[in-house]
Structures are given as C-alpha cells and as structure tokens.
C-alpha positions in Angstrom: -120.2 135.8 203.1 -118.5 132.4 203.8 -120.8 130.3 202.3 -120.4 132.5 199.3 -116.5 132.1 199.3 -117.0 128.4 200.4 -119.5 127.5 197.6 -116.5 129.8 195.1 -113.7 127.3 196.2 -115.5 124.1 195.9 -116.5 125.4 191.9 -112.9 126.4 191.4 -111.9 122.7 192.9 -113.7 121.3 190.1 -113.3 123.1 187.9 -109.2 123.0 188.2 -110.3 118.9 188.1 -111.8 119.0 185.0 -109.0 121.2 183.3 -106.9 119.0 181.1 -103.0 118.7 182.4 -100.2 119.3 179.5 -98.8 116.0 177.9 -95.9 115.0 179.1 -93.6 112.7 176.6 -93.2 108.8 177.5 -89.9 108.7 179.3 -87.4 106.5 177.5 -86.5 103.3 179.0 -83.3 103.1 180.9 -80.0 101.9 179.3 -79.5 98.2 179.6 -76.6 97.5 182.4 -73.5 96.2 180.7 -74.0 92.3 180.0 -72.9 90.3 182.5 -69.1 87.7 181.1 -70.9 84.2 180.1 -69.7 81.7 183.1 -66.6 80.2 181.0 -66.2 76.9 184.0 -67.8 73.5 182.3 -70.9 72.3 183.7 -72.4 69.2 183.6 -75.6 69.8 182.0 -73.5 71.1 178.8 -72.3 69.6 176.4 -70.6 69.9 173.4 -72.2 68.6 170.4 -71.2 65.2 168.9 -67.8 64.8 171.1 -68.4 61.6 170.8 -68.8 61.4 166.8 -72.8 60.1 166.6 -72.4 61.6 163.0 -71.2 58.5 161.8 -73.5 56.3 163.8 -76.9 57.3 162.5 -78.0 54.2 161.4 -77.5 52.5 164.6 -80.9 53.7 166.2 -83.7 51.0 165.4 -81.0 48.2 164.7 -79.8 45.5 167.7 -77.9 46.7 170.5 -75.6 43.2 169.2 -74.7 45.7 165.8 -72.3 48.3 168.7 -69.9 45.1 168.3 -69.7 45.3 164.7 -69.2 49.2 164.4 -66.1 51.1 165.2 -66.1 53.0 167.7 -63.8 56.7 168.2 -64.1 55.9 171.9 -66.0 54.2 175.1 -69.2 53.1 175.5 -72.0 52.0 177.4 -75.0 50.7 177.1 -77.9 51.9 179.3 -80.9 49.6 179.8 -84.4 50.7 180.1 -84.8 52.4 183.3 -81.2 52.3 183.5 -79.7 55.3 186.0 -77.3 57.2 184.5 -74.7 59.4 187.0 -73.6 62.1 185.8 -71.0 62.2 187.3 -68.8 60.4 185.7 -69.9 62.4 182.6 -67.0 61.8 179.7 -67.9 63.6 176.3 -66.2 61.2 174.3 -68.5 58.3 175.2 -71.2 57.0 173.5 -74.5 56.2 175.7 -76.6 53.9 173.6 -80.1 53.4 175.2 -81.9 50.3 174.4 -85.5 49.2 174.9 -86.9 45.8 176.3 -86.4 44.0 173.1 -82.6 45.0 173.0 -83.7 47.1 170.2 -81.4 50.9 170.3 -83.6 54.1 170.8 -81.0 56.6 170.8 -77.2 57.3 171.1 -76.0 60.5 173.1 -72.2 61.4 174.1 -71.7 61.4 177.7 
C-alpha cells in the first residue's frame, strides 16, 4: 500500500511540473526619482564657450605666433609652447591660450 501511494505522489509531482503556470503581466518599471538640481558652483573643467571672443580670431591657427602682435585682442593672453604646462588654476575665461608648435607656427587658440 505505500509504494502504491508513494509511486501516486511522485506522478502527481510531475505531473503538477509539467502543468503550465498562468502569465503573469511584465511589471512596469518604477517611476524615475525626482532629478536631482544641476550643481550651479563653477568648476574648472567648464567653460563657457568663446569668453574669450576666438570668433573673431579664426584665421590665426596656421599663421606665426609673431601675427598675436598684430591682432587686437578683447583681453590677456598667453602663449603656451609645445609641451608647455598649463595650471589650471589660474584659469581666467577671458584669456586667450594660443598653442604653438616647434616652428612657432599656432595650432589652436582656447579661452582660459
């Protein structure tokens, strides 16, 4: 008698296995938390585009680094050799970095 109820409970086990379970519907994701208030203190990695009015001096990549004499200039500048270090922290947006190659030649301008 209990192998005859054993043998019925290890059918029913698989059988209950191989019945299929009801479909449950995907659970939505959650609601995104409130978005945090952007950080509103300047840091030094940003920077405001064209502070330092480079708008006007797009010709000046390729030429001399002589030809920043010539040009008027809204503000400071400096002139950053290759190689040259440049600390950031005496960052000033309204200056104009002009970076220059071994020939003296200017590769680019950036404010800062």
């Amino acid at each position: 008698m209990f192998r005859l109820v054993s043998r019925f409970a290890a059918a029913s086990l698989c059988l209950a296995a191989c019945t299929p379970q009801p479909v449950r519907p995907p659970s939505r994701p959650a609601a995104p938390a409130a978005a945090q208030p952007a950080i509103t203190e300047p840091v030094l990695t940003e920077r405001e585009p064209d502070t330092c009015r480079l708008a006007s001096l797009s010709a000046l990549p390729g030429q001399p680094s002589g030809n920043l004499r010539t040009v008027r200039l809204a503000g400071p500048s400096r002139i950053i050799p290759p190689g040259g270090i440049v600390d950031q922290g005496d960052y000033n947006p309204q200056r104009i970095n002009a970076y220059i190659d071994n020939q003296g030649i200017i590769t680019r301008l950036e404010c800062g």
